[in-house]
N, C-alpha and C positions, 0 to 999 in steps of 0.2 A: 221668507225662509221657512221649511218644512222642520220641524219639530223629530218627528218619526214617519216610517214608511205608512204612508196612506194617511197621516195624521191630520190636523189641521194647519194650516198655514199662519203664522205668525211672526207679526212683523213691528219694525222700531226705526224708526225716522231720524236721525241725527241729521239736523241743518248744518248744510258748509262742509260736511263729509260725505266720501264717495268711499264703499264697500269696495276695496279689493279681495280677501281670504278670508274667509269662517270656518273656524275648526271645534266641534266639540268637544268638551272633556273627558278621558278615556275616564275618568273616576266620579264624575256628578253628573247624575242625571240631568238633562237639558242644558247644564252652563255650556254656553258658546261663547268664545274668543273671536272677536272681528279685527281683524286689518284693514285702516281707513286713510285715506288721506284727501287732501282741500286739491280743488283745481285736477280732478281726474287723475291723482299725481303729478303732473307736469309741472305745478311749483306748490308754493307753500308747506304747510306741515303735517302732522301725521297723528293719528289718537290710535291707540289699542284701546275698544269695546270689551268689556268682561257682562257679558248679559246673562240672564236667569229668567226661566220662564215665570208666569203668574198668570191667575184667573182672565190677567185681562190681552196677556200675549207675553211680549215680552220687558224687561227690568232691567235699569242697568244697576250691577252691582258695584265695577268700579272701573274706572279710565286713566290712561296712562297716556302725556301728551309727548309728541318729538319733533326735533324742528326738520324734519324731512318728512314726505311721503311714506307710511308705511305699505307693503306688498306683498305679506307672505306673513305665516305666523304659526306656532306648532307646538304642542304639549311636551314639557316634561311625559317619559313612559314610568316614573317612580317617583313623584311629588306632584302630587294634587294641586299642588300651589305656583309651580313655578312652568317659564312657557318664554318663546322666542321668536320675536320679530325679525324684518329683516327691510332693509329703507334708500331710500334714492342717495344716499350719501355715502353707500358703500358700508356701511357698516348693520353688525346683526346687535339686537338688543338680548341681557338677560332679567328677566321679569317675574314679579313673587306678589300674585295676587293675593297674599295674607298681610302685604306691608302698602300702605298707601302713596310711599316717594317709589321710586325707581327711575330709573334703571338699576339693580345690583350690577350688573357688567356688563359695558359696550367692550366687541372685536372689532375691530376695523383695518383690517388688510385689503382688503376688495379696494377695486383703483375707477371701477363705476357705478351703478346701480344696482342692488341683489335684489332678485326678482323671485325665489324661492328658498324655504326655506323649511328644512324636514328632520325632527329627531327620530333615531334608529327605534325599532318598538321591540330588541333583540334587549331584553333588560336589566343580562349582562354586560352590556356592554352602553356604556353614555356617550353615541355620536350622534354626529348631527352635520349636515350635509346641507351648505350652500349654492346655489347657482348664479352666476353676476352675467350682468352685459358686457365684463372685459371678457366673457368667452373663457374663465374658468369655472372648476368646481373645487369648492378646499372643506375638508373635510375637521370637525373641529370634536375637541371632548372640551363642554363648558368650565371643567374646575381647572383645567388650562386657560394661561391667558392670550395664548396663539396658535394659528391652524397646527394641524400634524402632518397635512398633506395638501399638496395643490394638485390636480388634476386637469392636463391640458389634452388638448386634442379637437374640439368643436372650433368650427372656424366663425363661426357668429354668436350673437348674444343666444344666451341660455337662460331659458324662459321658465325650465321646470327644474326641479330634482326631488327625488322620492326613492325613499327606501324598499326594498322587497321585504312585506312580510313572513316570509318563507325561509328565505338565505339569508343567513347572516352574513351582516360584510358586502354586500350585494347590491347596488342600488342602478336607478335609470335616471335619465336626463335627454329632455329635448331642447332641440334650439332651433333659432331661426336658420340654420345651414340645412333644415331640412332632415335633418337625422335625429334618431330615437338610440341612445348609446347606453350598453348594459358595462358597471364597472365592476371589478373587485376590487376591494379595499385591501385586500390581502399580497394579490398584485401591482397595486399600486397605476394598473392600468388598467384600458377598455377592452371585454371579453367579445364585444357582439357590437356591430354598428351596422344598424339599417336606417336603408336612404327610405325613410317610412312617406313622404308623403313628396310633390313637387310643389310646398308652398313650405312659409314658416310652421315651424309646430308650437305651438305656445301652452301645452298641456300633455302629462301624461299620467296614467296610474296601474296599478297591477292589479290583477284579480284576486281577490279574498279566498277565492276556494282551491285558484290553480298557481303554483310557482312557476310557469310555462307564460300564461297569458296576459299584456299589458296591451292596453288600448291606448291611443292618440287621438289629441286635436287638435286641428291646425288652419291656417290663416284659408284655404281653400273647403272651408265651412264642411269638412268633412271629419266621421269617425272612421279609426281603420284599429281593427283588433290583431296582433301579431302572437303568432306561438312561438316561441324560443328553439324549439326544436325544428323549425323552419323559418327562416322569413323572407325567402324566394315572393313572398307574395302575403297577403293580410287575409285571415280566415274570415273576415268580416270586411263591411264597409257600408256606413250608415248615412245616411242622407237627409237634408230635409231645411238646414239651418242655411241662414240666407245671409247672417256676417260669421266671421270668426269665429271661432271656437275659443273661447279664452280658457275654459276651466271644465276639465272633465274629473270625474270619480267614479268608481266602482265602490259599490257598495254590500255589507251583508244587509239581507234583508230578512225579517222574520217570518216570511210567508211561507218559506219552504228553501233550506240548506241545500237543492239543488240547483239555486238561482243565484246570481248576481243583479243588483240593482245597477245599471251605468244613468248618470247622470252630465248633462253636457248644459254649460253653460255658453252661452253667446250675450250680443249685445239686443238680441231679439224676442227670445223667449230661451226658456229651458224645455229640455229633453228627457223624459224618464223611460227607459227601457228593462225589462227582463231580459235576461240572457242566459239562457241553457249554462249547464257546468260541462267544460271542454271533458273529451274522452283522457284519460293518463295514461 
């Protein structure tokens, strides 16, 4: 795992876990949050990684064990300390890396595996947006102890969900039905639905620079960039990966605010691209 843009590489071995999600801390330089689980997920149980860089890579600073698979995991946008899993048993965890027990709160309305899981970074407001294989999305605020909204519509498992950092109330979700669906939360339903690829998608994110552009990735080892203002067709389409696309991100990068970094994950190798900032 890559530290910063062009950085050095740096990495940490836990036997008996497999890396599903790594998220950064929007507040501490280099801590990363992992999502892990035994057996690829498919059985046994789940650690949340709290890592901190050092001289010699990387350090764990503290771990959080569950008896399922974890698959997803996301910062608090206004506590340094707190942050959210989400695991093969249908429920999302809430977590407080300043205390060494947790979970402080399991949700568990989800009826199979949650495969994504994303806090709003709008800082007014404290949501956080699930994605399950029963094919919904429920929308939660954590000092609640139950969803506020269920969101149907995808006819297969939903693999991503992710906020817009731009629009509040705003978020996307892909699924294995092969579609890329834009919601409002305000509406209560879906604004935008494109049949984005002819394979599963199991990956989506938005662009840092534009509230228009989110890229996809999907089981037909391909990237496809969509503008909201059209999606007759994908203003991009990237090639090159030879399984699946599990995990894509757009990134800011410091080289130059004209550029998005996109990052695409497979079971093969990884993908680092620049990419132009779209016309507005």
């Amino acid at each position: 795992m890559s530290a910063v843009c062009g950085g050095p590489a740096r990495t940490l071995r836990v036997p008996g876990r497999h890396g599903y999600a790594a998220e950064f801390s929007p507040y501490l330089p280099g801590r990363l949050a992992c999502a892990t689980a035994q057996h690829y997920g498919i059985a046994g149980c789940g650690t949340l990684l709290i890592l901190d860089p050092d001289e010699s890579g990387l350090r764990l600073f503290r771990s959080f064990d569950w008896n399922d698979g974890l698959f997803d995991v996301t910062w608090s946008e206004n506590n340094e300390h707190v942050l959210i899993t989400c695991s093969g048993d249908g429920s999302l965890q809430l977590w407080d890396t300043a205390k060494a027990a947790g979970p402080l709160q399991v949700y568990k309305e989800h009826t199979q595996e949650v495969y994504s899981v994303d806090w709003s970074q709008t800082r007014g407001e404290q949501l956080v947006v699930s994605g399950s294989w029963d094919q919904t999305v429920k929308l939660w605020d954590p000092t609640v102890g139950k969803s506020l909204c269920t969101f149907r519509g995808h006819e297969s498992i939903i693999y991503s969900t992710i906020w817009s950092p731009h629009i509040p109330g705003c978020f996307a979700s892909a699924s294995g039905d092969q579609t890329l669906r834009i919601w409002d939360v305000k509406a209560a339903g879906v604004r935008i639905v494109i049949p984005a690829h002819q394979a599963e998608i199991l990956s989506c994110d938005w662009c840092k620079y534009s509230e228009n552009l989110l890229v996809t990735g999907a089981v037909d080892c391909s990237l496809r960039g969509w503008d909201l203002r059209n999606v007759r067709q994908p203003v991009f389409e990237l090639l090159g990966h030879t399984y699946a696309i599990r995990r894509v991100k757009m990134q800011s990068c410091p080289v130059t605010q004209a550029r998005s970094r996109l990052t695409a994950t497979s079971a093969s190798w990884v993908q680092a691209i620049l990419l132009p900032q779209p016309p507005e």
